[in-house]
N, C-alpha and C positions, 0 to 999 in steps of 0.2 A: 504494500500500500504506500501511497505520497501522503508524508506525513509533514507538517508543521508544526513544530516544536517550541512553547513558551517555557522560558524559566530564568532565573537568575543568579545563585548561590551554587558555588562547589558543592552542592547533596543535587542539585540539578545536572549537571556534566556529566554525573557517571550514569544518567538515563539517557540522555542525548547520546552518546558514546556508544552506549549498549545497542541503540538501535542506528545508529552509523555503520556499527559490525554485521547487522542482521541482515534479512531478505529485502527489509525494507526503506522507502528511504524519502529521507529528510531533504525535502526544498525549498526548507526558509526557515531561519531561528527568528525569534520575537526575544525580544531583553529590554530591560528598561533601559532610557537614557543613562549615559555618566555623569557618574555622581561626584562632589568635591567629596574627597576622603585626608585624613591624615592630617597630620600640621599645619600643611603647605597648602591643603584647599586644594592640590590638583584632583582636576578632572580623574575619576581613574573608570575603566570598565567596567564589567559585570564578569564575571568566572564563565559565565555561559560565552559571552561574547568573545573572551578571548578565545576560545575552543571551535567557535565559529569561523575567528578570521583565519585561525592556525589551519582550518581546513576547507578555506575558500566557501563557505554557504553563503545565501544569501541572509542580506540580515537586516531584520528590521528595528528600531527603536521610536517605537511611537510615545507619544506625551499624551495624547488622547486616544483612547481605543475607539471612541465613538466618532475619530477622526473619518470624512468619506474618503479619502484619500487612502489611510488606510486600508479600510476595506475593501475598497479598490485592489488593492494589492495582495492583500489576502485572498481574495477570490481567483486572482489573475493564476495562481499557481495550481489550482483546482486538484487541492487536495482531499486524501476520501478524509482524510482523520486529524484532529488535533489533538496534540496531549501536551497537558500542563505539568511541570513539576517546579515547585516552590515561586510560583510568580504571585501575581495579583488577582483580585478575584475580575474572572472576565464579564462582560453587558451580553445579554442575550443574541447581539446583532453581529457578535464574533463567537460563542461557543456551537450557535448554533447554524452554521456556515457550512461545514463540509457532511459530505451525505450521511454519514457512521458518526455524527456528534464531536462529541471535546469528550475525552477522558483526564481526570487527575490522579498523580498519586501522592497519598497522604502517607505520613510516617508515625502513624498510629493503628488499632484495631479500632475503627469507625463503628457506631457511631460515638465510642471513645473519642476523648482529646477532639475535639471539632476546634478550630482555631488556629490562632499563627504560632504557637510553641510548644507542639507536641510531645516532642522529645524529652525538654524540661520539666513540663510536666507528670509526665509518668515517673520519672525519676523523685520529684518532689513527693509525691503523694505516695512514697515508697512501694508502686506496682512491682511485682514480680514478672510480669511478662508484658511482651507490647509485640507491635509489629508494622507492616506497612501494609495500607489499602488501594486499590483503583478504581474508582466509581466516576458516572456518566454525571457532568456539569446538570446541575438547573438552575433555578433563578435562588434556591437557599445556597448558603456558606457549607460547603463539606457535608450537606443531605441528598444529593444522589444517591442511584442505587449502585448497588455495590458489584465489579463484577470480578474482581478475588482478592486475596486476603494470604498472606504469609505470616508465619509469627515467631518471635523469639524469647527468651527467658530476659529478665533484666539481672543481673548477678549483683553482688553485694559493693562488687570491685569495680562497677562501669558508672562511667559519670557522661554528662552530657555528647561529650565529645567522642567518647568510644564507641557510645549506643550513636550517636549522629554518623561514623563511617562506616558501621554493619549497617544500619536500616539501609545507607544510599548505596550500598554493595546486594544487597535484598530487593529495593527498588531495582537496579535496574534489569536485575532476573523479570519482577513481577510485571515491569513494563511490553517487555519483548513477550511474554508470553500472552500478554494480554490482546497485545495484537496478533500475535499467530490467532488466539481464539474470536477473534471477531473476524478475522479476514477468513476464517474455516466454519464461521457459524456456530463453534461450540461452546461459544458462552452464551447465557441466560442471566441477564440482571436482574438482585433480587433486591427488595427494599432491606435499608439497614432497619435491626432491632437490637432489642435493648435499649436499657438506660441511658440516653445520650451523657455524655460529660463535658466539659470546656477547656479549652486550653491558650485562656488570652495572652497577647502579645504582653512581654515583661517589658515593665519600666525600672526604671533606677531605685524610685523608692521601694518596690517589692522586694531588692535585692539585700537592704538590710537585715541582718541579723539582729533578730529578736529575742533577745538572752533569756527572756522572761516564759519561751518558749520548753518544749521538752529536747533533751539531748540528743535522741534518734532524728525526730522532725530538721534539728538544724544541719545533724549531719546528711541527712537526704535532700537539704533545701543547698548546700554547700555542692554536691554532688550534684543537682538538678543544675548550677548553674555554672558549671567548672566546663570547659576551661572560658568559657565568654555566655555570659557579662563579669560572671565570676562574684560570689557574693563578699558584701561590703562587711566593713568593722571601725567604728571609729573607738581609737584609744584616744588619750587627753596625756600629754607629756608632762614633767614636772613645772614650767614655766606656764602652763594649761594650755596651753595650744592642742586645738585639735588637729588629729594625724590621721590621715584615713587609709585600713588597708584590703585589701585582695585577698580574700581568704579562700583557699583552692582544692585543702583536702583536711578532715577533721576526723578526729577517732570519737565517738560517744562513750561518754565513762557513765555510769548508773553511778549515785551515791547519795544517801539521806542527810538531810540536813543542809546544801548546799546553797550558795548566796549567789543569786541572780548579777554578775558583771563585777563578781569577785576576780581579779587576776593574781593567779600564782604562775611563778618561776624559778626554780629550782637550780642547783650548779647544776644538775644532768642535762643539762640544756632542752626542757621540756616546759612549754607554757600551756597552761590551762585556762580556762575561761568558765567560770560558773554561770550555771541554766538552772532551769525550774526544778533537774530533780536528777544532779549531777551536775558534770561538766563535758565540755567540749574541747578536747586536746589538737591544739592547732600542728599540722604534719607539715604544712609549705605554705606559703603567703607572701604578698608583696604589699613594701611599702609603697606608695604615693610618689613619683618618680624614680623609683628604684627598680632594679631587674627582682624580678622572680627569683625567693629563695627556700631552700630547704627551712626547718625549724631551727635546725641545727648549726649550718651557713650562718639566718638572719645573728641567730645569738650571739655564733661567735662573731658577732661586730657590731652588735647594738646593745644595751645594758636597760632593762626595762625596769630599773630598779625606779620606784617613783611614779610610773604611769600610772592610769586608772582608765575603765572602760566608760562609754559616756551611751547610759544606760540609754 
């Protein structure tokens, strides 16, 4: 089948790719415009985009989907199929364009995690299993039906970023196959069931760490957001300035009696942080313009003797 392809993030490439290798084939990427990144505000690309020019596609970056222009161009390539992965949600006048619809795939077990942070999600709310879905666009957010489903365990040890490059290695199996079975007829769309659940897009302030919290919770809320946005922690230095840092991976300790934004530090070069019912023992972290360090690293070179957490 001629397929067009929208997406924008490194977890989108390894679909695109997957079906570059396959039977069938891609005559036009869709990416968003470039965006100012980094210090400097340069302009930089999309992940998708660079993969596009690296292998001559055609390529589109529209500002308006409901651009006629656009559509114009969309249609000119008359393709059977479009498939979304990690873009934006598309207007009815583009998913529903090519004759076999718009498929997406989501990096959840739908109608699980509906929303723009799936990944983190299930991590946070300490699931044990998750997966990736492909279901047919309509006019709701991630309520198509469904037309397959793969799944995987979440392990104790996977944090945002390990489970984010099995799901897009998962994806782009489940993409290719999904097209074999619609180009063969042998899929059947079924409605999603179950309990829907959410999965909003994270802001800066969810990222705080809330001491007053339980010590599992934070360390799956640590894990849900490692290695990016990466959850926050502001300590208060001895002059009181607030110091804010990066907190990347955290051990949960059980213990009775413990004082909510107590900090201990020890010569073993071990820092502890008190929660609702125990503590939270910091394993790597970064200061506030500094590189990324061990626990072990930051100590031997910074002395927290004197700080306090700013509850």
């Amino acid at each position: 089948m001629k397929i067009v392809f929208f997406g924008t993030p490194e977890f989108a490439v390894e679909s695109l790719d997957a079906i570059m290798q396959s039977s069938h084939e891609v005559c036009a990427v869709v990416t968003v415009p470039d965006r100012q990144a980094g210090r400097g505000h340069k302009f930089m690309p999309s992940a998708v985009k660079e993969y596009a020019l690296q292998h001559q596609l055609s390529l589109l970056q529209p500002e308006r989907l409901r651009d006629p222009d656009f559509l114009d161009q969309l249609e000119s390539f008359h393709a059977d199929m479009f498939v979304v992965v990690a873009f934006r949600m598309l207007p009815e006048a583009v998913w529903n364009l090519p004759p076999h619809g718009t498929f997406n795939l989501h990096a959840s077990l739908l109608p699980r995690y509906r929303g723009a942070a799936p990944i983190n999600h299930a991590i946070i709310n300490g699931d044990t299993r998750t997966g990736v879905t492909t279901f047919l666009l309509n006019h709701q957010i991630d309520e198509g039906q469904i037309l397959l489903q793969a799944e995987t365990p979440i392990s104790p040890d996977d944090n945002a970023g390990s489970l984010h490059d099995r799901l897009a290695l998962m994806g782009r199996d489940l993409v290719v196959r999904t097209l074999d079975g619609i180009q063969a007829g042998t899929l059947t769309p079924r409605p999603q069931e179950g309990t829907p659940t959410a999965a909003p897009k994270i802001f800066k302030d969810f990222c705080f760490l809330d001491l007053h919290q339980p010590a599992q919770y934070l360390a799956n809320l640590v894990r849900g957001l490692a290695p990016y946005p990466a959850a926050l922690l502001t300590l208060v230095n001895p002059q009181g300035e607030e110091v804010l840092f990066k907190v990347y991976d955290v051990a949960p300790i059980l213990a009775p009696n413990s004082t909510p934004g107590a900090l201990i530090c020890d010569e073993k070069k071990v820092l502890k942080i008190g929660v609702a019912n125990g503590f939270i023992q910091i394993l790597s972290l970064q200061m506030s313009g500094k590189r990324k360090n061990s626990i072990e690293d930051f100590l031997r070179g910074n002395k927290l003797t004197g700080w306090k957490t700013k509850l």
